[in-house]
N, C-alpha and C positions, 0 to 999 in steps of 0.2 A: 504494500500500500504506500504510495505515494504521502509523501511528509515530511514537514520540516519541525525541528526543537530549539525552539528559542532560549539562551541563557543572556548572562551577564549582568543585568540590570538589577538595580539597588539606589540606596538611598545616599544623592552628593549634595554638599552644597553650591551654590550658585557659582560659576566662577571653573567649576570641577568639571572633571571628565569621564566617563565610562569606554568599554569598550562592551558592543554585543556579537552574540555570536549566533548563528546559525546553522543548524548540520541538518542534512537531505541525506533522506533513503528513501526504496522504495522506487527511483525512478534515474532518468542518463541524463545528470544535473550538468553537465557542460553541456547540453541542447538548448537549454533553457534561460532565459532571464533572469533575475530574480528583483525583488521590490521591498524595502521595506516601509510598512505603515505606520502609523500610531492614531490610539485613540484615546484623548483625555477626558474627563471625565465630564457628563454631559456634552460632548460634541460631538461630530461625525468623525468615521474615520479617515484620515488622509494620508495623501502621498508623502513618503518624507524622501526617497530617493531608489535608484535601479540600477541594476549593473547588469550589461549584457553577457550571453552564454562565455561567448570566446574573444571576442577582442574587444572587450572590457570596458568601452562606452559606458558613460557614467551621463546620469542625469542628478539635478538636487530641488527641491522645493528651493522657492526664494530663502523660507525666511531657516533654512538651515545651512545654503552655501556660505565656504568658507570658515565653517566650523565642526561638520561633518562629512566624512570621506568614505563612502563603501569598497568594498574589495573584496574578490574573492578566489579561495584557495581550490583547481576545481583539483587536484589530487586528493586533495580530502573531505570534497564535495564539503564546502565549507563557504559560507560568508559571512562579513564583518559589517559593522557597523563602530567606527569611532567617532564619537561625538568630545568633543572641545568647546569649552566655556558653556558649558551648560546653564539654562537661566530655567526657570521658575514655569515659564512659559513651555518648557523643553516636557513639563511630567506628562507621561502616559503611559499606557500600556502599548508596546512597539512589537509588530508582527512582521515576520518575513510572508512571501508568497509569489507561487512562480505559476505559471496556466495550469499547471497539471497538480498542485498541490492545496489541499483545504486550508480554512484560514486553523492555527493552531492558536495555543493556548497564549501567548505573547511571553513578555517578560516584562516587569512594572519599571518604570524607571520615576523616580522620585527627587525634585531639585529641591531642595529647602537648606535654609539657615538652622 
């Protein structure tokens, strides 16, 4: 079954950074895309950025270029998500997701003083 596990995510202060991560099984993850989301609490969910299968075409939402960088490892069917100077505005719950994979359970990322 087609699937992604999201870790990483925890509680920084403003100013801080996290790294998330991402691991696929289940399906032939350098075919594929991948995107990561986030949904903060009462709002929709949105784009935050994407990395393409193989030559690694990266896209960013505006208001995280420049302080967020995705990557991904496809030997070990792996992607990233670093995030830098994290603000307050950054908390969510942040989900990868590629065409062939459901949305999983996320991983909470928490900015606070």
């Amino acid at each position: 079954q087609a699937q992604f596990v999201e870790s990483g995510g925890g509680l920084v202060q403003p100013g801080g950074s996290l790294r998330l991560s991402c691991v696929a099984s289940g399906f032939t993850f350098v075919n594929y895309g991948v995107t990561w989301y986030r949904q903060a609490p009462g709002k929709e969910r949105e784009f935050v950025a994407s990395i393409a299968g193989v030559a690694d075409k990266t896209l960013y939402a505006d208001s995280v270029k420049g302080r967020f960088t995705i990557s991904r490892e496809n030997s070990r069917n792996r992607v990233y998500l670093r995030m830098n100077n994290l603000q307050s505005e950054d908390t969510a719950v942040y989900y990868c997701k590629s065409p062939v994979t459901p949305w999983g359970q996320g991983t909470q990322v928490t900015v606070s003083a």
